[in-house]
Phi, psi and omega in degrees: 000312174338287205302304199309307188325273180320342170297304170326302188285316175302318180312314199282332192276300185275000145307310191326303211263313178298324177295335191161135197282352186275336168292278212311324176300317183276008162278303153325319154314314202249341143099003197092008159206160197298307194136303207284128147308293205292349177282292204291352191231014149329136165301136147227054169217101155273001171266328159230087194262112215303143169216147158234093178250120218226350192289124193241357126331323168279325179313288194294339182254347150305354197256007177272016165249127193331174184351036174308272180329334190249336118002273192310303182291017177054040195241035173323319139317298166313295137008289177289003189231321153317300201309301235265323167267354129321272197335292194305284150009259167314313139002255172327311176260011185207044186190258162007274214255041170250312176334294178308271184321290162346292190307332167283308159324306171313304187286321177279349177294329161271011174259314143009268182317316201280327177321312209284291170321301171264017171271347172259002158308306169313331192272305229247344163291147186259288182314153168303322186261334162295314195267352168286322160329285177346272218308312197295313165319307176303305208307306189320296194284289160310346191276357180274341170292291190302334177298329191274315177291344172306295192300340197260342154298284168312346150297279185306330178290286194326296206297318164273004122309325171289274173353268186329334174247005159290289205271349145303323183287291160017301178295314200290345196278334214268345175266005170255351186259306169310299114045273175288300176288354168285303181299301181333315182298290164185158186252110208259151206228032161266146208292123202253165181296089174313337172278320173308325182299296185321293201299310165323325203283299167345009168236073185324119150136309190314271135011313184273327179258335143316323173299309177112016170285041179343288182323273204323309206290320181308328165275009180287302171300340159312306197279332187286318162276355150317283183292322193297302194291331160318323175278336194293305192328277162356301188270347144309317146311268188338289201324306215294319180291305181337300197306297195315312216273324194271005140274353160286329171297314176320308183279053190004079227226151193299146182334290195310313159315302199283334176288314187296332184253006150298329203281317161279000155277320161291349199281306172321308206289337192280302140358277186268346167307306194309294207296342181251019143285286214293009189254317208275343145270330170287342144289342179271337184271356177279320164328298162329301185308285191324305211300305186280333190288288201295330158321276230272013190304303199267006153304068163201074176235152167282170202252145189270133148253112180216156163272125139276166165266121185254089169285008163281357167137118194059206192257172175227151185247143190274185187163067220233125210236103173313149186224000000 
């Protein structure tokens, strides 16, 4: 977006100037600034807009609390957005979905129990037609025990794969919040080497913090331990069906049993397979990133609007983009 920005406005400044020489004479006049104080002294960092709370021992230990650090630095949206999908998060993997878990164990313990009953019953029956009931009973009960451990996998996958992305947002709060007290301090806008960034950046995170992009590398790292532990998860899941389907094959067990759980075994793979493209694009694209941030380091001044006096005649409005 940066770049596009800039493409635009430049595109516009050099029609502007090609349109008529009374625009250049006032690019000239104004040296790259308005004139106007109240213009010329304007933030131009609103995001991490100076504040002063400058400690950053106090910084790093407000930052072991959801959005503790941009709080503390008076970064109160942010804070509050941090603050409120922690919450939620936690909630969800350390309430919820034990909730969830428990309530499965309570249910399955009496098909358990009924399992249980009959391998001993199987062993001490003599006759054919008792242990073929048997065997029919049993199976009945187990296929309800295994229906219940599916759901308690595929569950137990979701909850870590959440976990993993509590604690990347965690990560972007407590490196966005150093972040802030690095800007707080001071903001160096001199034009930095794009091949050092690059090569930094081969190293996630690195590339960003040479840019001095605090922010970024914390969602880079959000997003890389999100996806890496999605995959591990994932690929837990696959083991966990493969396994079922070669006991189903064992026991001969119908066409139709063995197709539903091929069927959710491609569905995982198809799962991690997505998730190690994104982890392998949110890194050549965190590369990409550094490479335009250090061009584009010292792009940062603000864009001036003001009325001048044309003296060829009547006002002219300015539109003027610092380099």
């Amino acid at each position: 977006m940066d770049f596009l920005f800039k493409w635009t406005v430049s595109i516009f400044l050099t029609l502007s100037v090609f349109a008529g020489p009374g625009f250049a004479e006032d690019l000239t006049l104004v040296q790259g600034k308005t004139g106007i104080e109240a213009l010329d002294t304007l933030a131009t960092h609103e995001w991490d807009i100076a504040t002063k709370r400058k400690s950053l021992p106090l910084t790093l230990i407000w930052s072991v609390l959801p959005g503790g650090a941009q709080f503390y630095s008076e970064h109160y949206v942010r804070g509050g957005f941090l603050v409120g999908i922690e919450l939620a998060l936690v909630y969800e993997v350390f309430f919820n979905k034990v909730f969830q878990q428990n309530r499965r164990f309570e249910m399955a313990r009496p098909w358990q129990d009924s399992v249980s009953f009959y391998n001993t019953a199987i062993k001490s029956a003599n006759d054919l037609d008792e242990l073929t009931s048997l065997y029919s009973s049993r199976a009945h009960f187990a296929d309800k025990v295994r229906s219940l451990s599916d759901r308690k996998m595929e569950e137990e996958d979701l909850r870590k794969a959440e976990l993993a992305w509590l604690v990347g947002l965690h990560a972007y709060g407590v490196i966005d919040g150093f972040g802030i007290w690095w800007n707080n301090r001071n903001r160096n806008v001199e034009l930095k080497s794009s091949k050092k960034a690059a090569l930094f950046a081969l190293v996630p995170g690195l590339g960003q913090m040479y840019n001095e992009e605090f922010g970024k590398a914390g969602l880079l790292y959000m997003g890389l331990i999100g996806a890496v532990t999605s995959v591990n998860t994932s690929q837990q899941v696959i083991e966990y069906y493969l396994k079922r389907r070669r006991l189903l094959v064992a026991e001969n067990r119908s066409i139709t049993e063995i197709e539903g759980v091929s069927e959710r075994i491609t569905y995982y793979r198809k799962n991690r397979n997505q998730y190690i493209w994104g982890a392998s694009l949110i890194y050549l694209y965190s590369i990409g990133d550094a490479f335009v941030d250090a061009m584009m380091s010292d792009f940062d001044n603000p864009i001036h609007f003001a009325l001048l006096p044309n003296f060829g005649g009547g006002l002219q409005a300015s539109f003027l983009l610092e380099f």
